[in-house]
C-alpha positions in Angstrom: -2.5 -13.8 15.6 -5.6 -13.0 14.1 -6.7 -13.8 10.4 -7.4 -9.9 8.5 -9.8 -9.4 5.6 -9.7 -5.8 3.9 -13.4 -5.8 2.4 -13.9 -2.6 0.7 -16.6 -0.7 -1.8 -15.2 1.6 -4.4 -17.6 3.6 -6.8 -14.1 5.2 -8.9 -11.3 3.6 -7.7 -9.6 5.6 -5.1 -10.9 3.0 -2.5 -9.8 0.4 -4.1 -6.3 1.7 -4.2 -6.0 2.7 -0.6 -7.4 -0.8 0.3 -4.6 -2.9 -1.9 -2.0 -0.8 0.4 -4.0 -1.8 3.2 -4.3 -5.5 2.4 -0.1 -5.5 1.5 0.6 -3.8 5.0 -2.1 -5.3 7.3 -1.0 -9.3 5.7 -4.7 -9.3 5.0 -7.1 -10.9 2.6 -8.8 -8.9 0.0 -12.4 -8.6 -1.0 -14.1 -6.1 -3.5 -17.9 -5.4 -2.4 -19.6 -5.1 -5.3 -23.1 -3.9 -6.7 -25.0 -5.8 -8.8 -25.6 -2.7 -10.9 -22.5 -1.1 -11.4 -22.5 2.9 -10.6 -22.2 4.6 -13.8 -20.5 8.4 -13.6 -24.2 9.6 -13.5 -25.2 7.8 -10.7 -22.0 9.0 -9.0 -23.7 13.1 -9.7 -24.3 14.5 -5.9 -25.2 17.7 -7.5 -28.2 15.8 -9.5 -31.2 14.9 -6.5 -32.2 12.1 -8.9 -29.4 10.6 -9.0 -28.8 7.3 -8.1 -26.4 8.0 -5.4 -28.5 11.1 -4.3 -31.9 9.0 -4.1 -29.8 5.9 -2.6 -28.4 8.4 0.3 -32.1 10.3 0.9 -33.4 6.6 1.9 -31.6 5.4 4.5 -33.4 2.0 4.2 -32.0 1.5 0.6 -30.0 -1.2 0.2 -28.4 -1.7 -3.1 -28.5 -5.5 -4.3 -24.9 -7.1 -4.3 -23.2 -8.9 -7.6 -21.5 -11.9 -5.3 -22.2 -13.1 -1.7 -19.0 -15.0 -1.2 -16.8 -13.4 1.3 -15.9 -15.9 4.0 -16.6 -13.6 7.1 -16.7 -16.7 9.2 -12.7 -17.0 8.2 -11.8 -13.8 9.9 -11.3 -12.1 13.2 -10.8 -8.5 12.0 -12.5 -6.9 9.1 -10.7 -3.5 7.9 -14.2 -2.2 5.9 -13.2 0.8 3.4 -15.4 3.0 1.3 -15.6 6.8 -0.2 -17.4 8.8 2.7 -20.7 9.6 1.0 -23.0 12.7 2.5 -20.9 12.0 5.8 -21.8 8.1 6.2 -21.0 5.0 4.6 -23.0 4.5 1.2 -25.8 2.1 1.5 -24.5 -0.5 0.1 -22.4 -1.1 3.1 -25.2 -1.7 5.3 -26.2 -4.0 2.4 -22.7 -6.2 3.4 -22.9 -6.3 6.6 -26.6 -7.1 6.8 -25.8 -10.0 4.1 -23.3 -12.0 7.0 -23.0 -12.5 10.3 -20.5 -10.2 12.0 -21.1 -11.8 15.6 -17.9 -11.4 17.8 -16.1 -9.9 14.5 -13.9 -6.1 15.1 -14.8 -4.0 12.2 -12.1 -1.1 11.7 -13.5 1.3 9.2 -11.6 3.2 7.0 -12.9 6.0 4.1 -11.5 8.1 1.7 -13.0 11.6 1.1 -13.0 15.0 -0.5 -12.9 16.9 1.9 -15.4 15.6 5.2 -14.7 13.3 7.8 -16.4 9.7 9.3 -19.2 11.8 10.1 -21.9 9.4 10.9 -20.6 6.5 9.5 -20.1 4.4 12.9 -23.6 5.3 14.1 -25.1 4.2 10.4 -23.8 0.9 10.5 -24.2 -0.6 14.0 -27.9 -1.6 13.2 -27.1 -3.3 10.2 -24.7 -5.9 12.3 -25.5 -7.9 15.7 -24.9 -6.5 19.1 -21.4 -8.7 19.9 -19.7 -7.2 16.6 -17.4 -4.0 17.4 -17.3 -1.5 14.8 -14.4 0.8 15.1 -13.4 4.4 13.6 -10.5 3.7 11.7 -8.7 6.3 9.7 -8.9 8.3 6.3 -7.0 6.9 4.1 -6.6 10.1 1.6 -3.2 10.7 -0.3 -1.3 8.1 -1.5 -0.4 6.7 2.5 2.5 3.9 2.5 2.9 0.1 3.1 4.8 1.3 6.1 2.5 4.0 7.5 -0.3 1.6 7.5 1.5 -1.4 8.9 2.0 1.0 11.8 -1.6 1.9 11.9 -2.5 -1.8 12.0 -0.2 -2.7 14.0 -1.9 -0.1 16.8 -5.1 -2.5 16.7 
């Protein structure tokens, strides 16, 4: 059996929901990724190009600085890796995660929540930022309120 970590980044909290459930039905460890600067409801404007989010997206090299460095990859076989779908990627700051550890041999199932678009890009966006030998997976939208049982038969079908 292999040891789970649910790592996840959530700028308002619906992430961080959706990965708690996640955590209960996989038997997984929990781990909030979080920036050093916190995103304040400005930052979060998409319809304001200065922005932080906005400027943060328009670089694809930015990589927001995180507040703790402590997640014990090395522990774990699978990483489920959550975050809000941002201008149809991950935000940058998940790049900045998996760029901080080594993901070598690791299975990295991804799962978002979004307003309204899909993974996108996402996949594509974050297999530079992690060595060749770690598989990143499309994993699932995790939109709604889904239950403990719904997503144990999700993880179950990894």
């Amino acid at each position: 059996m292999s040891k789970k970590l649910v790592a996840y980044f959530s700028a308002s909290g619906v992430t961080a929901k959706a990965a708690k459930t996640l955590a209960e039905a996989a038997g997984a460890d929990l781990f909030e990724i979080r920036p050093e600067v916190p995103y304040s409801k400005a930052d979060l404007n998409w319809n304001d190009k200065a922005s932080r989010s906005s400027v943060e997206m328009n670089d694809r090299s930015s990589r927001p600085k995180l507040a703790a460095g402590d997640a014990k990859i090395a522990d774990y076989d699978v990483i489920f890796l959550g975050f809000p779908i941002w201008w149809y990627v991950a935000p940058t700051i998940i790049n900045t995660f998996l760029e901080s550890y080594d993901f070598s041999g690791k299975t990295i199932i991804l799962f978002a929540t979004s307003g309204g678009s899909g993974f996108g890009k996402a996949v594509e966006g974050l297999k530079g930022s992690v060595s060749e030998t770690a598989v990143i997976k499309e994993g699932k939208l995790l939109n709604g309120n889904p239950s403990v049982a719904e997503l144990k038969n999700w993880v179950e079908s990894f």
